[in-house]
N, C-alpha and C positions, 0 to 999 in steps of 0.2 A: 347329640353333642353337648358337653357341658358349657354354658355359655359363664359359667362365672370362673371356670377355671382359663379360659379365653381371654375374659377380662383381666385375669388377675396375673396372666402371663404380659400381655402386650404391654399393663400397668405399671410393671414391675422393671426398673433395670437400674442395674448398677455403674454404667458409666457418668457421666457428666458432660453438662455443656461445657462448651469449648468455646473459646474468640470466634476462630476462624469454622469451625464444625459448624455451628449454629446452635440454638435451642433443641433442645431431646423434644421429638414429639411427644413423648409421657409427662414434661413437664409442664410444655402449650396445654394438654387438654386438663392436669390436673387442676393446673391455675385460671383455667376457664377463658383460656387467649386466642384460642381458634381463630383463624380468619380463614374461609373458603379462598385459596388464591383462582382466579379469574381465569377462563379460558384468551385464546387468541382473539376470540369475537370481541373481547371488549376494546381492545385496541381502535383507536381512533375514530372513536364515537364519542361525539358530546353528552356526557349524561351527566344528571346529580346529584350525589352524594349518598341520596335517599334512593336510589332509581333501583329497579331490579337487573343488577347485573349479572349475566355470564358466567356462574360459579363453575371450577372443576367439579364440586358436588355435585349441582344438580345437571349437570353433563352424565356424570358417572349414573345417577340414579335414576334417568329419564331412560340411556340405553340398554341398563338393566332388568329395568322394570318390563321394558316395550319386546325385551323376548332376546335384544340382540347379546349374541354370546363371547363373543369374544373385544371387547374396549380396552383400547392402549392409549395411554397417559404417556405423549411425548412432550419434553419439555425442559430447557437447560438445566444446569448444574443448579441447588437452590434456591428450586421455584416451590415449593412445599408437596412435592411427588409425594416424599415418604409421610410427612406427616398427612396428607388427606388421606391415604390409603391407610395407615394405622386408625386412623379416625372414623375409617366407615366399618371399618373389624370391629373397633370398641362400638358405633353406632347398633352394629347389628348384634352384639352382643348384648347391650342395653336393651334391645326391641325397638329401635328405632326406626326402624328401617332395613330394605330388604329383607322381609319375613318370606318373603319365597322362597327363601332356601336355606333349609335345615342344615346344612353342613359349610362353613367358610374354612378354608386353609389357609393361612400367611407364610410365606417363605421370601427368605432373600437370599436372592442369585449370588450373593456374596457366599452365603454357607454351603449352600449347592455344592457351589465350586469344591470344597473340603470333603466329599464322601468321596470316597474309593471305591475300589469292589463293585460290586450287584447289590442291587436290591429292588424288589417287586415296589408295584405301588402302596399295597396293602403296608408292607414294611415300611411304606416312606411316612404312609399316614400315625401308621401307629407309634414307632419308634420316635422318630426327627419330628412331631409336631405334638403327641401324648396330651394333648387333649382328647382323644378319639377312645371313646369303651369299644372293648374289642365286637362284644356284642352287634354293634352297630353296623359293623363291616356290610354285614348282609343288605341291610337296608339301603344304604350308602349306595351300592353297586347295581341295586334294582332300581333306583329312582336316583341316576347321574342330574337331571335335569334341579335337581335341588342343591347340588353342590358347585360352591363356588371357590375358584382357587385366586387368591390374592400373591402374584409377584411385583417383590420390588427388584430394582438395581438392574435390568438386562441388560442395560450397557457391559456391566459386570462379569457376565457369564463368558466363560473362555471356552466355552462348546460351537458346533455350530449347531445354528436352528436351521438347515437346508435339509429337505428332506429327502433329497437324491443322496446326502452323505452319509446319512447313518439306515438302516433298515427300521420300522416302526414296528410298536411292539401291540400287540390287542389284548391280551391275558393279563388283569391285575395281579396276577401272583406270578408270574413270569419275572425270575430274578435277572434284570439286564443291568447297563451301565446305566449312572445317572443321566448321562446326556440323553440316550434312547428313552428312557420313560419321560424327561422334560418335553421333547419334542413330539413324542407318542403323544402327549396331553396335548398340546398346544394344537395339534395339526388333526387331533379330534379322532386317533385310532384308537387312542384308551381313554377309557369312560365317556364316552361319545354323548354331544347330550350337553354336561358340565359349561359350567361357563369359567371365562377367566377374565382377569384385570390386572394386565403388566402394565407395568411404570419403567421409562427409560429414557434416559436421553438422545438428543437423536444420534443413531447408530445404523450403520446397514442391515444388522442381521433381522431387523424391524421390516423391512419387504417381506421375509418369510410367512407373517402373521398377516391372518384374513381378519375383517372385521374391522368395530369404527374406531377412527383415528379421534384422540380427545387433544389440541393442543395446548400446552400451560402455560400461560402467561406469566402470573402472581399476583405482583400488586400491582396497582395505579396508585395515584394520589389518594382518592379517598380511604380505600385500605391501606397505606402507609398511616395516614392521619390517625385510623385508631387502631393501628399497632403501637406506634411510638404513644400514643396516650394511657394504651396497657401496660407499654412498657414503665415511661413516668406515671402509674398513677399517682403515686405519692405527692406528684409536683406536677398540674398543670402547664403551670408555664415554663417549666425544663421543658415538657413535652413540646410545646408549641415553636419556644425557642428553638429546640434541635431538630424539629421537623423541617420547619421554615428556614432555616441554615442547609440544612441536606437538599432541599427543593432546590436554592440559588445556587449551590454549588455544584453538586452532583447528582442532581434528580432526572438529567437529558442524558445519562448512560440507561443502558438499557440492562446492566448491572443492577440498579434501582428499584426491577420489579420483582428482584428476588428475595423473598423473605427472609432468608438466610443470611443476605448482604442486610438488609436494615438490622437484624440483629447485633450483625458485628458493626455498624455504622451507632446504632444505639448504644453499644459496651462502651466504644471508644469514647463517643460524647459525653457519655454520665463521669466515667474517670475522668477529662480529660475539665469538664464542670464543676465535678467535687474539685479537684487541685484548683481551680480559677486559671486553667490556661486558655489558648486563646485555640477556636473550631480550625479544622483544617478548610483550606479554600480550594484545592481541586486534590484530583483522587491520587495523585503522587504525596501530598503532604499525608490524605489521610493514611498510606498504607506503610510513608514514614513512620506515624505515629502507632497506625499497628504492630509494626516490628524492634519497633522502639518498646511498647509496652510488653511484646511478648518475651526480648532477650532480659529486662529488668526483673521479669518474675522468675529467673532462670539465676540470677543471683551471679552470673558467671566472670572469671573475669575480664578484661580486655582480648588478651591472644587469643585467648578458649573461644567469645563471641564469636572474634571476627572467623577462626578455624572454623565455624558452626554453621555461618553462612558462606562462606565459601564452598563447604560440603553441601550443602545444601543448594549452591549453584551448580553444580556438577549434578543434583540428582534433577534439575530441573531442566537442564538442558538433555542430559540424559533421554527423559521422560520424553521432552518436543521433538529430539530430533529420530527417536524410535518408534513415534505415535504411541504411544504407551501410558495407560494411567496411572502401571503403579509399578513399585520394584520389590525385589524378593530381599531378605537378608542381606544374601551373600552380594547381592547388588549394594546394598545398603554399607557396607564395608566395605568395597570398593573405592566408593564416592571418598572413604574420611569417614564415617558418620558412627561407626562401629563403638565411639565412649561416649556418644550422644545419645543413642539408643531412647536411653531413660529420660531424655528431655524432649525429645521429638514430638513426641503427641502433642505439644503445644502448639507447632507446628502443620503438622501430616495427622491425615487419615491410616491409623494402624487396623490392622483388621486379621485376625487369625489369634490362635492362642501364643501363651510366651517362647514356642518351642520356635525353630527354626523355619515352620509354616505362614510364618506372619508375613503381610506384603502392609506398603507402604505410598501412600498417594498424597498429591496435595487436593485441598478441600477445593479450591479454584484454583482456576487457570489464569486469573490477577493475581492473585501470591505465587506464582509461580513462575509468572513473566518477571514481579517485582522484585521477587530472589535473583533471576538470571540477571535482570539488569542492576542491580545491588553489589552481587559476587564478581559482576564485572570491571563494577568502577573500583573496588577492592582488592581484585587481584593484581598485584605485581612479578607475580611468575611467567607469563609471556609473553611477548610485543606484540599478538592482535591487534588487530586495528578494527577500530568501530565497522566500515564497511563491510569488512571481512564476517565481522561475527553478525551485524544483520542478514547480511546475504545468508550464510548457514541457515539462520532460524528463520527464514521468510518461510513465512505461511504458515508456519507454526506458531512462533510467539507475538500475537495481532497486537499486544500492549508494549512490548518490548521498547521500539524507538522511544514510543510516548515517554514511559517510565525514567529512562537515561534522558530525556531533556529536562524531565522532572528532575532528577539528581543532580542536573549540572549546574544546578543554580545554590550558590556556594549557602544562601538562609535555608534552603528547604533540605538539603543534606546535613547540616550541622549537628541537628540531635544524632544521627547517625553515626556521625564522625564522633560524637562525644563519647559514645559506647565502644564501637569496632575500630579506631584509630581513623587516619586521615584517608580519604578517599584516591587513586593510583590519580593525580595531575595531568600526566601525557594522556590520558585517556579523555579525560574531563576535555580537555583542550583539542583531540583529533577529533570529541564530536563533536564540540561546537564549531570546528572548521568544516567538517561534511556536514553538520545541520545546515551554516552559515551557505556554501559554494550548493548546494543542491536546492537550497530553496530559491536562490534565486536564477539557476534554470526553470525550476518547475512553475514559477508565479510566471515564470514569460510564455509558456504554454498553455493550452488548451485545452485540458484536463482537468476538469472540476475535482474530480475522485481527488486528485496530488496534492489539489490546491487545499481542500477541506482537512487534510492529513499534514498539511504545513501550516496548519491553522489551530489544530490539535495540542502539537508540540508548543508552539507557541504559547496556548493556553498553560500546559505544563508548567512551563518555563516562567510563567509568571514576571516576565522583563519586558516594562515599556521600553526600554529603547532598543531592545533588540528587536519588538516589533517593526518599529521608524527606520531601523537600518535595513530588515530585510524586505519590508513591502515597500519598495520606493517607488516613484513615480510613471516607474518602465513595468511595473506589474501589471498583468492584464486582472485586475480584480472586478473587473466589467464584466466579466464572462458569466453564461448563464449558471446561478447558482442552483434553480429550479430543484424541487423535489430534495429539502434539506433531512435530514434525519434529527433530531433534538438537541445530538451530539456536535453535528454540525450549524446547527444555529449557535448554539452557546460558544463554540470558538473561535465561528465568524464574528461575534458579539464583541466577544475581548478583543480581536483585533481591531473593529473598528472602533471601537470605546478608545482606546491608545492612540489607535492613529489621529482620533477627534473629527473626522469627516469621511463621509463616503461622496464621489461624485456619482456612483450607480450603484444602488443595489439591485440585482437583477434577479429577479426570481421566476423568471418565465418556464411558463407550462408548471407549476406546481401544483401540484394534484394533492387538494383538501390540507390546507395549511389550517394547523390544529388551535385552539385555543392556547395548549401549555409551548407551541412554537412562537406562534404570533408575541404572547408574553417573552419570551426569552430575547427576539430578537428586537421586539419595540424600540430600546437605546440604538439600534443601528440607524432603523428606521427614520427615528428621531436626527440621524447625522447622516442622511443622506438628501444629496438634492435632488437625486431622481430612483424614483422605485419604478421597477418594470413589471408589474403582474400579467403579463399580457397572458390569456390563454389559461389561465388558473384559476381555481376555486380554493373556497374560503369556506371553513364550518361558521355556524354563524357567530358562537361567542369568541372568533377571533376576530372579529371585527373592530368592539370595540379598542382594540389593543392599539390599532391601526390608527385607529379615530384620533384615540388619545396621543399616540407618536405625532400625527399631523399638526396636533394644536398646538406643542409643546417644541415641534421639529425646523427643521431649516429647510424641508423638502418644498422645493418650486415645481416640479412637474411629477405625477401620479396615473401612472399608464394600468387601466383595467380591462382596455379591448379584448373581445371575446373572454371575458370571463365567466361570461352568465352569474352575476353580480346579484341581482333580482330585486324588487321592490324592497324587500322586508331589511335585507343587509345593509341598502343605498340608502335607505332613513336612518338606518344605526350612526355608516359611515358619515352623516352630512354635522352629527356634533362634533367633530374634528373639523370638517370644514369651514363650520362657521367663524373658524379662531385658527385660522392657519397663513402660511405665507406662498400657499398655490400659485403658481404663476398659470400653469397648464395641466388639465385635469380632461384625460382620455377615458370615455367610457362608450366605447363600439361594441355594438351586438353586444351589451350586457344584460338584455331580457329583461328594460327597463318599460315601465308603462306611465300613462295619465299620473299614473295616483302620484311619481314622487315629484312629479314640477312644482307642486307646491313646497316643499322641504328643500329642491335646486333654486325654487325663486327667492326663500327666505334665505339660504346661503349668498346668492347673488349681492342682495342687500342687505347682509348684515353689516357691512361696513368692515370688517376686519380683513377679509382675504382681498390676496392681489389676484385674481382668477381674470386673467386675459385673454383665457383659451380655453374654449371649452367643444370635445370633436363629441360627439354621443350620437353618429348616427347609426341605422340599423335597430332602434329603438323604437316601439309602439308607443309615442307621446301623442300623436295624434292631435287634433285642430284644440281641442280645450287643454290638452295640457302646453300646448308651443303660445297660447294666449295665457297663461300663467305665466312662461317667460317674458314674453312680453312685455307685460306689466313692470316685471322685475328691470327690464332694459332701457324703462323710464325717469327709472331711481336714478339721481346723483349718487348715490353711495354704489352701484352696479359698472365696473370697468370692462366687463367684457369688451373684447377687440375682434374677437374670432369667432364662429359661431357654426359648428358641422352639423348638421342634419340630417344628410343624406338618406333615404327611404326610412322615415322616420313617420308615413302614411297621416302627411299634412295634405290637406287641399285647398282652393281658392278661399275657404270660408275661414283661414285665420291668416290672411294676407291684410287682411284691412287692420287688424291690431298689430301687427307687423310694421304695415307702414306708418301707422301710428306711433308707434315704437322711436322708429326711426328719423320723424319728425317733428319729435320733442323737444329736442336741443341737449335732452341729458343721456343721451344713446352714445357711447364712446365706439359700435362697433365698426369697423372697418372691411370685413371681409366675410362672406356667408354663403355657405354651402348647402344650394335644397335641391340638390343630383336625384331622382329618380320620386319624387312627389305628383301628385298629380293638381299642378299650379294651373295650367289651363289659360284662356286667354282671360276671363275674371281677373286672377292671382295675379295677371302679368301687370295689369291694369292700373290696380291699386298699388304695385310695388313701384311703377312707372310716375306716378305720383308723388310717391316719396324721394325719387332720385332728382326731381325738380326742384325738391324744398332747400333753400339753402342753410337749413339745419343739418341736412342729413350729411352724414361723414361718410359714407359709405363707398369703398374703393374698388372691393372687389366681389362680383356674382354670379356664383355656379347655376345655371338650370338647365343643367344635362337631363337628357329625355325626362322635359318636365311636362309633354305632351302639348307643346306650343304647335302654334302654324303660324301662316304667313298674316294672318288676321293681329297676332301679337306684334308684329314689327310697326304700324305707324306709334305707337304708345312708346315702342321702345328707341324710335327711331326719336320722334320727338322728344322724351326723355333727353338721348344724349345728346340734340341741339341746342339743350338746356346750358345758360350760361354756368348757374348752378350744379349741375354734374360733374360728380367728382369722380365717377368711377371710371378707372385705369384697367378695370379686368375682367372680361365678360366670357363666359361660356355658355356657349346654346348648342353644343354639340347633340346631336341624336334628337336632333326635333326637325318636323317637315315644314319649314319656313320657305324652300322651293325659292325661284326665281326672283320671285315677285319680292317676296320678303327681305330677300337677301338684298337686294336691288336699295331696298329702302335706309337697310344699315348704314350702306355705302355712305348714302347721297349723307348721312351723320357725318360720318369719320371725314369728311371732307371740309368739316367746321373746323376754323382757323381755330386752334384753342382746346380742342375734343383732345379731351386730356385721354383715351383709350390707347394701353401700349399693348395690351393681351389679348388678341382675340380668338377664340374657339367656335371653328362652322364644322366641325368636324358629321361627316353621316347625317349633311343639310339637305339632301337632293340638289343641291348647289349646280350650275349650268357652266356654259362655255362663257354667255356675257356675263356672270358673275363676276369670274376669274378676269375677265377681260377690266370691267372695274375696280375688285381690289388691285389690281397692276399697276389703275390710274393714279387710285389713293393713292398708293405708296409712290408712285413719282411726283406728287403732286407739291410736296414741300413740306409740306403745313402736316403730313401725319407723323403722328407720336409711335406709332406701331413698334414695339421688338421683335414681338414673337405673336406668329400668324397661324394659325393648326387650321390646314382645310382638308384633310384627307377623308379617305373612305368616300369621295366624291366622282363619281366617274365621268371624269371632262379627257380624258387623254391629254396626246402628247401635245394638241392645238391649243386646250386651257389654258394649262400648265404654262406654256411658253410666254402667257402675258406677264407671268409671276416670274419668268427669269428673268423678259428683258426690262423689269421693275429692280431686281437684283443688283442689275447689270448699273441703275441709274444711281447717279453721287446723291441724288435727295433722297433715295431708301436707308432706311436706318432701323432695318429687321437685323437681328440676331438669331431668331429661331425663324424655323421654316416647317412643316410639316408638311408634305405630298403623299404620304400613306396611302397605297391602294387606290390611285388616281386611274392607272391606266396607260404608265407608262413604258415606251422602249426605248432603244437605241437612238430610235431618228430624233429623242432629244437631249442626246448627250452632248453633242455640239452646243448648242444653245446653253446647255445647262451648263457646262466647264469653262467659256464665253464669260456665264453671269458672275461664277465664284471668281475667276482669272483680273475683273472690274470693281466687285466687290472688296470692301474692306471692314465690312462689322459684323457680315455673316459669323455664325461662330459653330451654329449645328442644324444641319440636313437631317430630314426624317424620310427615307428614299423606301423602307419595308415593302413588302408585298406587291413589289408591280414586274416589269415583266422585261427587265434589263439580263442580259446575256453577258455571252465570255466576250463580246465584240468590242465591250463597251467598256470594260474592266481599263484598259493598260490608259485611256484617256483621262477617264475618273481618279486614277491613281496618283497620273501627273500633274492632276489639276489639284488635288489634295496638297499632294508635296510641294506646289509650287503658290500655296496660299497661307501666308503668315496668319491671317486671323481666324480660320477654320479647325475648330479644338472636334470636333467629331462627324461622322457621315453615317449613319445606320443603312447595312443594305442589305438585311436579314431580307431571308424567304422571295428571294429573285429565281431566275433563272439559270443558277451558275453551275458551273461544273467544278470538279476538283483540278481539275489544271489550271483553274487562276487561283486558286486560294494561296497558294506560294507566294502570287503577284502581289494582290493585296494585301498579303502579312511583311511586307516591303513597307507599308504604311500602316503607323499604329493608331494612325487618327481615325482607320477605317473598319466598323466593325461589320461582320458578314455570317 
């Protein structure tokens, strides 16, 4: 095969770049501008700049190489399909590459489509491609495995590739139809063996074809950077400039990654640079200024314009509402378009010769949206109404709304109106009434999708006060944003940017919040008083993005629970923190260890954050790093007030820095949570110690199943007969403190002054004289008691009843009550409806899990309804049947 007459054909063409077409692959490689655009793998991976990324090339040349025969390039309109595949035909004709195979064919599915008649393979080779000496035929058909056929365009093809529809043909010289010999090739009955490399967008008749799938991305950022520097070389910093202008404004469309699009994003900038005018700032101005620049090269005059796109709106709607990519002539005269002919290309993709074969498509389906909604606000020939014509185009034209909010804003349509005449008014004005009346249904809903898409327009629309008027106060803009797209961070951005404050941004459950995210949405960030990350990850160089929002931001609470956050990230984020105005800072189960309490201690005490709250349990900090807090909790400059821990895999050996901590004088904390530690009687000890010291502030203390016994209660007992004891709120739930223990609590609370109002014996092994003592307490005058939790305690209905006729007495002054899984029935619902009947500060019964029937139901219900101060009764997982459920949905204070 002649590889220089190969070269010199693919080389060679006489068309021209276009605005909207893109750069001619012949002119990329002659000017040495190549850039491999990037498969789908490269997408949302941290890499850079330098890294080895993800090429369509070395995709293409790895599954070629390794034997597999048939690889399909699927990949939107503009991602550089045609130019890699022209590029690996000139490669191998250079000898660069794929020397396995002596023979390459190039065809596009576009010309395809133009043969008529029959014709054998041998004829397709020789004739339609004439690089091929006939000579060669022979060799060609005896050694398939060295020929490789290159299609472009299979979107294109108006055959089908099903091989139940057509019969498949096995004879190179067999004159069939083109469709029969394309899919004969494809489906491997002619020249069997051969390999092939179609390129298409995605399209159905793509299931047809075996073999591996390549998907095309294009660019990322770092091949954008040296395209537009290919582009400018002359001028550095044009290049930098208009890179960096495209990044802020339009680089979160997914438009962005197509080569195609920066080309004409580069045309527009250099013109628009030379004149000294000012970049466009979102993609409705820039595609103004597209169409702006293409009807001035057109020279035409006003009527004629406006005639131009208006035809041009009809071949656009045409086009959506037929699924259709392209039109014929006679379609083309139809529309109006028939004396425009000779100006269209500036426009549309023409394709065919000058006779009547020619068809007609737009290059994208953004010039195509921004026609129909152009030709819209334009037309004055029929009273449509905005609704009316989205409804039609739903699902078809995805830019369309955007575009018309873009237009409705009277600065960004005026170059337009300066060309085509003044834009139709009633129209302008019905959609900003249905923009106006539909957003503010949707912001009161529950639909992130609607909310992101009224957030879109908005950006369009480029109008602070239209933001203020339609996100007001009754927006549910709390709702989870989680899992934003680039596109939706950037108009979530702009709206909060206008609005000037977030009270939540909420981004739960986000799955790998990117670097170029984090960057876009920082300014929110920055005006939000509470971020939600709950349940989301973070790549790591979006971290600092976060860091840097914190230092600079108004946010007081920073929720990261379950993130799995991890050592390396929580050192990034803590320079943010050290210069922030924290109030409350959540980091559960974030797969935190030892190592960063020193980076938490030095935040502690840097003296800048308000951090009053700090929940981090489920974390491996373990006895040396909770004595690094410690340390920090000594500091006058450390306000911590709150302090969560919970199985944070502390034992007795950092209780004694702890209660050191605590009896400093310069410990502001108030309330501490070590739920599920192994404190032990040591730990209890030394904590017992510090609740004597009349430094310690300390109010409230969790040591749920912190492995105590009865052994720990004189230390705690004596503790709270401590004049000094401050603490109002104690949990010892899920530890075996047994009788004996419990016994000793009591003989405390019974100290005239025992400031304790909360107390937790929940799942104590707790007795009958337990219950028979707290009864006493609480009649006794002098306790402070609210709320009492003694469940999962199994005293039955004889316990229990010390604690009603305590209920029952004027000196109790319980609020909450807890009996959970006591052990009770019916025989004390008397007593128990007696106590609420006497009672007047009761407010909620915790009755769960015991062993009350339908007996007991209609007494319970009247003793509810007949109790002004009783706001709730829990009587989930009783005995009940459905014939009283009726009854007590009679009472809404009763849930069941």
């Amino acid at each position: 095969m002649d590889k220089d007459a190969v070269l010199t054909h693919i080389l060679k063409s006489n068309d021209t770049s276009t605005l909207l077409g893109g750069e001619l692959p012949v002119s990329v490689m002659k000017n040495n501008k190549y850039i491999s655009p990037l498969t789908a793998e490269a997408q949302g991976t941290d890499r850079n700049v330098d890294d080895n990324w993800p090429s369509v090339d070395g995709a293409v040349h790895t599954a070629l190489s390794d034997g597999t025969r048939t690889v399909v390039l699927v990949g939107p309109e503009g991602s550089g399909k045609t130019t890699a595949l022209e590029k690996l035909v000139v490669g191998w004709a250079k000898g660069e590459h794929l020397q396995n195979f002596s023979f390459v064919f190039h065809f596009r599915f576009r010309e395809l489509n133009s043969l008529n008649g029959t014709l054998s393979l041998e004829t397709l080779m020789l004739r339609h491609h004439g690089r091929l000496p006939p000579e060669s035929v022979p060799q060609l058909l005896q050694n398939p495995e060295g020929v490789l056929f290159v299609f472009d365009d299979l979107d294109q093809w108006k055959h089908s590739l099903d091989p139940s529809v057509l019969p498949l043909c096995s004879d190179p010289g067999q004159a069939v139809p083109v469709s029969c010999l394309v899919s004969s090739l494809l489906h491997g009955s002619l020249l069997k063996g051969a390999a092939f490399l179609v390129a298409s967008r995605p399209v159905e008749c793509q299931k047809f074809l075996s073999g591996a799938r390549v998907q095309v991305l294009g660019f990322l950022k770092p091949q954008r950077e040296a395209y537009f520097k290919g582009f400018f070389f002359a001028d550095p910093a044009a290049a930098n400039k208009a890179r960096v202008h495209m990044e802020s404004t339009l680089g979160f469309y997914d438009v962005c990654t197509s080569p195609r699009f920066c080309w004409t994003v580069c045309s527009v900038y250099k013109s628009l640079m030379d004149a000294g005018a000012k970049l466009p700032e979102t993609l409705s101005q820039l595609y103004v200024d597209i169409l702006v620049h293409l009807i001035q090269m057109l020279q035409l005059k006003e009527a004629h314009s406006r005639d131009l796109v208006l035809a041009l709106g009809k071949m656009a709607s045409h086009c959506l509402l037929d699924q259709r990519s392209s039109c014929t002539k006679e379609e083309m005269d139809s529309f109006g378009l028939q004396r425009f002919l000779t100006s269209v290309g500036s426009f549309l993709r023409v394709d065919g010769d000058r006779s009547d074969g020619r068809v007609f498509s737009f290059h994208s389906q953004l010039m195509q949206d921004f026609i129909l909604a152009t030709a819209f606000l334009l037309d004055t020939s029929t009273s449509e109404g905005v609704e009316k014509m989205l409804e039609k185009h739903k699902g078809h034209a995805t830019f369309l709304d955007v575009f018309l909010s873009g237009l409705s804003g009277p600065l960004q349509r005026r170059p337009l109106e300066t060309l085509l005449g003044e834009m139709n008014s009633d129209r302008i004005t019905n959609f900003n009434h249905w923009f106006k009346s539909t957003s503010e249904v949707t912001l009161k809903e529950w639909y992130k999708d609607k909310h992101h898409r009224c957030f879109h327009l908005l950006l369009q629309a480029q109008n602070e006060s239209l933001v203020k008027e339609i996100v007001t106060p009754s927006a549910r803009i709390g709702i989870s944003y989680g899992d934003l797209n680039l596109q939706d961070c950037a108009a979530l951005n702009y709206v909060a940017t206008c609005l000037g404050k977030m009270e939540l941004l909420n981004l739960y459950r986000t799955r790998n919040l990117t670097e170029e995210q984090a960057e876009t949405l920082a300014p929110t960030m920055s005006l939000s008083h509470k971020i939600n990350l709950t349940d989301s990850s973070l790549s790591t160089d979006a971290v600092p993005h976060l860091a840097s929002a914190l230092s600079r931001g108004l946010t007081k609470e920073l929720d990261f629970s379950q993130s799995h956050l991890g050592d390396e990230k929580f050192k990034i984020l803590c320079a943010g923190l050290r210069n922030c105005k924290l109030h409350t800072l959540k980091l559960r189960a974030c797969k935190l260890t030892e190592a960063i309490c020193g980076d938490l201690a030095s935040v502690l005490t840097s003296g800048a954050p308000q951090l009053c709250v700090l929940d981090m349990p489920f974390n491996q900090i373990g006895d040396q790093g909770f004595v690094k807090l410690c340390k920090a909790l000594q500091s006058p400059l450390c306000k911590l007030q709150e302090l969560q821990l919970q199985k944070c895999e502390l034992t007795a050996a950092s209780m004694e820095a702890f209660s050191a901590a605590l009896c400093s004088g310069q410990s502001e904390l108030r309330k501490v949570d070590l739920t599920q530690n192994v404190i032990g009687e040591r730990g209890v000890k030394a904590l017992c110690e510090s609740l004597q010291h009349p430094l310690c502030k300390l109010q409230g203390l969790t040591l749920f199943d912190c492995e105590l016994t009865a052994e720990c209660c004189p230390g705690l007992s004596e503790a709270l007969m401590s004049e000094h004891c401050s603490l109002s709120e104690l949990d010892l739930s899920v530890n075996e403190l047994f009788q004996e223990g419990a016994l000793l609590l009591c003989q405390a609370l019974r100290r005239p002054g025992c400031p304790m109002e909360k107390l937790s014996l929940q799942r104590c092994e707790l007795t009958q004289p337990v219950f028979e003592e707290l009864g006493s307490v609480l009649r006794g005058g002098s306790s402070r008691l609210k709320s009492l939790i003694v469940g999962i305690n199994e005293v039955g209905d004889q316990g229990v009843k010390h604690l009603w006729d305590a209920v029952a007495h004027p000196s109790c002054l319980l609020e909450e009550l807890d009996v959970e899984m006591t052990g009770l029935t019916d025989d004390c619902v008397q007593d128990l409806c007696a106590a609420l009947r006497a009672n007047k500060t009761l407010k909620s019964l915790e009755l769960r899990n015991n062993l009350l029937t339908d007996d007991s139901v209609p007494a319970l219900v009247n003793a509810m309804q007949d109790s002004d101060n009783m706001l709730e009764m829990n009587l989930k997982y009783n005995d009940f049947s459905e014939d009283v459920f009726e009854m007590m949905d009679e009472c809404d204070k009763i849930r069941y």
